[in-house]
TORSE-93015 format. One record per residue (C-alpha): residue number from 1; x, y, z. Coordinates in steps of 0.25 Angstrom, whole numbers, plus 5000, padded with zeros to 4 digits. Layout:
BEGIN
<k->NUM&u->X&v->Y&w->Z>
...
***
This chain:
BEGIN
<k->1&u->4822&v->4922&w->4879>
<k->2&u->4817&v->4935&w->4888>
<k->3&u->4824&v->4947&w->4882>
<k->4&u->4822&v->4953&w->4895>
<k->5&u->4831&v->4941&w->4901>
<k->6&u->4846&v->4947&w->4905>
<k->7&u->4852&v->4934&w->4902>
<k->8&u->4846&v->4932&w->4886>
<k->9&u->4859&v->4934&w->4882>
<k->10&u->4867&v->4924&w->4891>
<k->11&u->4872&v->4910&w->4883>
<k->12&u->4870&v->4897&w->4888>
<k->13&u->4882&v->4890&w->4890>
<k->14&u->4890&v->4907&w->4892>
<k->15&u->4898&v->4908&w->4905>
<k->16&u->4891&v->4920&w->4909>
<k->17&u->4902&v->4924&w->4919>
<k->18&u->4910&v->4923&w->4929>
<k->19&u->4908&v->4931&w->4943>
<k->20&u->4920&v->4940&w->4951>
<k->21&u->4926&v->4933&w->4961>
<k->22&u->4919&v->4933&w->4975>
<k->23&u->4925&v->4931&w->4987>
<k->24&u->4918&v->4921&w->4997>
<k->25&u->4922&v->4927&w->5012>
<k->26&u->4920&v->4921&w->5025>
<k->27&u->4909&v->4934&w->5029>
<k->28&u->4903&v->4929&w->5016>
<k->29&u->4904&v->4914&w->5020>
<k->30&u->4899&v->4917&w->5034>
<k->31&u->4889&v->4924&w->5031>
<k->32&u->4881&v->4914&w->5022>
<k->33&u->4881&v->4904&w->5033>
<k->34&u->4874&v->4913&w->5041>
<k->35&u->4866&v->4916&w->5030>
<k->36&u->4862&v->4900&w->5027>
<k->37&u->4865&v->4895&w->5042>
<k->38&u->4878&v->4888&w->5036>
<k->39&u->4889&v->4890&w->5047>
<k->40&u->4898&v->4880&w->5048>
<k->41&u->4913&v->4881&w->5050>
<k->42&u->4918&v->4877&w->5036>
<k->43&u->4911&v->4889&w->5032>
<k->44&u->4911&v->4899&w->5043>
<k->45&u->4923&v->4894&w->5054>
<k->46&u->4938&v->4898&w->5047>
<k->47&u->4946&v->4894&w->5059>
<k->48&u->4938&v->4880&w->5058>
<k->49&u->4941&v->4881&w->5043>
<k->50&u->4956&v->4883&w->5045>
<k->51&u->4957&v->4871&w->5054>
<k->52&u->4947&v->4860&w->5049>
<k->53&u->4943&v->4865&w->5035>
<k->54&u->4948&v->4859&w->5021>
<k->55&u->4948&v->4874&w->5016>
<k->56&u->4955&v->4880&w->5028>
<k->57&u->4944&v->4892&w->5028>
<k->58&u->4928&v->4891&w->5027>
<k->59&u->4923&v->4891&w->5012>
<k->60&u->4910&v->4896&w->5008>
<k->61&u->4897&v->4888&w->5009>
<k->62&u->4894&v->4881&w->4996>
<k->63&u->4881&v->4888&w->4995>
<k->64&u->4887&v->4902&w->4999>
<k->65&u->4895&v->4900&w->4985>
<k->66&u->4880&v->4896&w->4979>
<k->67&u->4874&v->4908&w->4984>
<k->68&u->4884&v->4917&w->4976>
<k->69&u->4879&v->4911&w->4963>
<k->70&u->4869&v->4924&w->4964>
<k->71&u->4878&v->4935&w->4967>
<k->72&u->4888&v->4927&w->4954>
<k->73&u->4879&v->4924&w->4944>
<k->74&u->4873&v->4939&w->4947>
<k->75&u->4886&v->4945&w->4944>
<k->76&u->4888&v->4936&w->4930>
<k->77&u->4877&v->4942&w->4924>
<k->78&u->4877&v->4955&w->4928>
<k->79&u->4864&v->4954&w->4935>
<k->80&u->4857&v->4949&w->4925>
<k->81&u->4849&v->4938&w->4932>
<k->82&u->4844&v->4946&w->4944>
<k->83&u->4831&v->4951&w->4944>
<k->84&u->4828&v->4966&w->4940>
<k->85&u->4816&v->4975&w->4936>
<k->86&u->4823&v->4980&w->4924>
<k->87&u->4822&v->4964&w->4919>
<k->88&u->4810&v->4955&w->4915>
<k->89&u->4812&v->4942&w->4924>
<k->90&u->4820&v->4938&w->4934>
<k->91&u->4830&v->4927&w->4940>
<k->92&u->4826&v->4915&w->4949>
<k->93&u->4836&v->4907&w->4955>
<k->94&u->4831&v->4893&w->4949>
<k->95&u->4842&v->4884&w->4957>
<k->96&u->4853&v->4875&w->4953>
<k->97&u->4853&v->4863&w->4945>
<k->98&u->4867&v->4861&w->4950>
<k->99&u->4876&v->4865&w->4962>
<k->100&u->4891&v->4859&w->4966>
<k->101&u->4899&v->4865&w->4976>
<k->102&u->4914&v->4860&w->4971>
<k->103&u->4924&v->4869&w->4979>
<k->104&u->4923&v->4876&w->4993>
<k->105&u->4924&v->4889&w->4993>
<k->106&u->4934&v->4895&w->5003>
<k->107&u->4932&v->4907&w->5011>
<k->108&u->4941&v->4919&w->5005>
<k->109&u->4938&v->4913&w->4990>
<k->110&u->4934&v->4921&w->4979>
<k->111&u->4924&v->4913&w->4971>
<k->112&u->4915&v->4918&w->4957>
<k->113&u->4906&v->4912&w->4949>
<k->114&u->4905&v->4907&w->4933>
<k->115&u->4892&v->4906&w->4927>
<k->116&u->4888&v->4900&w->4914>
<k->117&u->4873&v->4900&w->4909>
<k->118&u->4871&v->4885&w->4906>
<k->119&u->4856&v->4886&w->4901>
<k->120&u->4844&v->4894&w->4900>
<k->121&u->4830&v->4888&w->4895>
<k->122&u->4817&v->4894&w->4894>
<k->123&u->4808&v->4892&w->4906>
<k->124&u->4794&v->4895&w->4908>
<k->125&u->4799&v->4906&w->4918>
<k->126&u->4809&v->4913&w->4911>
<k->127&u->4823&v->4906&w->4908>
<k->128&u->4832&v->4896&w->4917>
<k->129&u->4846&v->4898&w->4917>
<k->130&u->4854&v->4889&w->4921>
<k->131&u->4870&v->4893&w->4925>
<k->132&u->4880&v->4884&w->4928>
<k->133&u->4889&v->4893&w->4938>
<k->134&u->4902&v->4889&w->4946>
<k->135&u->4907&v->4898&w->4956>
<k->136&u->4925&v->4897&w->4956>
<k->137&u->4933&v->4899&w->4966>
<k->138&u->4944&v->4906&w->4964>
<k->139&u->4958&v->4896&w->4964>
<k->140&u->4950&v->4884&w->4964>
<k->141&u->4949&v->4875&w->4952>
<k->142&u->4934&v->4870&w->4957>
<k->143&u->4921&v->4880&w->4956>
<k->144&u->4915&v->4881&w->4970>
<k->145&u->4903&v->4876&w->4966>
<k->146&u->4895&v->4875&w->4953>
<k->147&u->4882&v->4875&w->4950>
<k->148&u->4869&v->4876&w->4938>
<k->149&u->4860&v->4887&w->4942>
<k->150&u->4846&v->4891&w->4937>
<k->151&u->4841&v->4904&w->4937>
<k->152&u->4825&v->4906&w->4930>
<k->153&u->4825&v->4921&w->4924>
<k->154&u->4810&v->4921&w->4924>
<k->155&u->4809&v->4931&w->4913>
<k->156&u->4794&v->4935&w->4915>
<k->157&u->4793&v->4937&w->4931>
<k->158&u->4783&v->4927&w->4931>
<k->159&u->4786&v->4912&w->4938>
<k->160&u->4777&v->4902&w->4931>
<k->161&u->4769&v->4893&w->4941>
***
């Protein structure tokens, strides 16, 4: 493992933490489907929401929640996975192995995410580190969503080819 790496001493298998609560806003909800061309009423329409919506008011994109992982998982760890001048190496979203969406996230709701380091193996690169993540939503017994992220450290600053 690469002294210079800011997560040498996280365990596999450790909760590394657990966010602040974030509240998902209807400015926030709008402006991501204008963002990804998404408007639709169950997200962006409250008075259709009131009337015909299960939920009684828009909920959040699914991939809105997703894209939050960042801003969470960024928070968790201090910072440790971002990218610096002062670090050797620096993070690449990898993707996911796994993403579930279980429970909508309705406007007004204050969400925050749990993140666990499942794995980290050598790669030719650097390290792959695998999270799994789950993102609450407070008063529900069901996450939002859950999901197994991989993010490469490449510790070098050298991609392989």
């Amino acid at each position: 493992m690469n002294a210079h790496l800011p997560h040498k001493t996280w365990e596999t298998g450790a909760l590394l933490g657990t966010s602040s609560w974030y509240t998902i806003d209807q400015q926030r909800i709008d402006g991501f489907a204008v963002l990804t061309d998404d408007e639709e009423p169950l997200h962006n329409d409250p008075d259709w929401c009131r009337e015909n919506s299960p939920f009684g008011r828009t909920i959040a994109h699914g991939f809105l929640t997703l894209s939050l992982l960042t801003r969470f998982i960024s928070e968790i760890t201090g910072n440790a996975l971002v990218g610096t001048v002062e670090k050797i190496g620096f993070p690449l979203n990898y993707g996911f192995d796994r993403i579930r969406f279980i429970s909508p996230v309705p406007e007004g709701s204050r969400i925050r995410c749990h993140a666990t380091l499942q794995d980290r193996e050598p790669h030719k690169d650097g390290d792959m580190l695998r999270f799994l993540v789950s993102i609450e939503v407070e008063g529900l017994e069901k996450p939002a969503l859950t999901a197994e992220w991989l993010t490469l450290w490449v510790s070098d600053g050298l991609i392989s080819a």
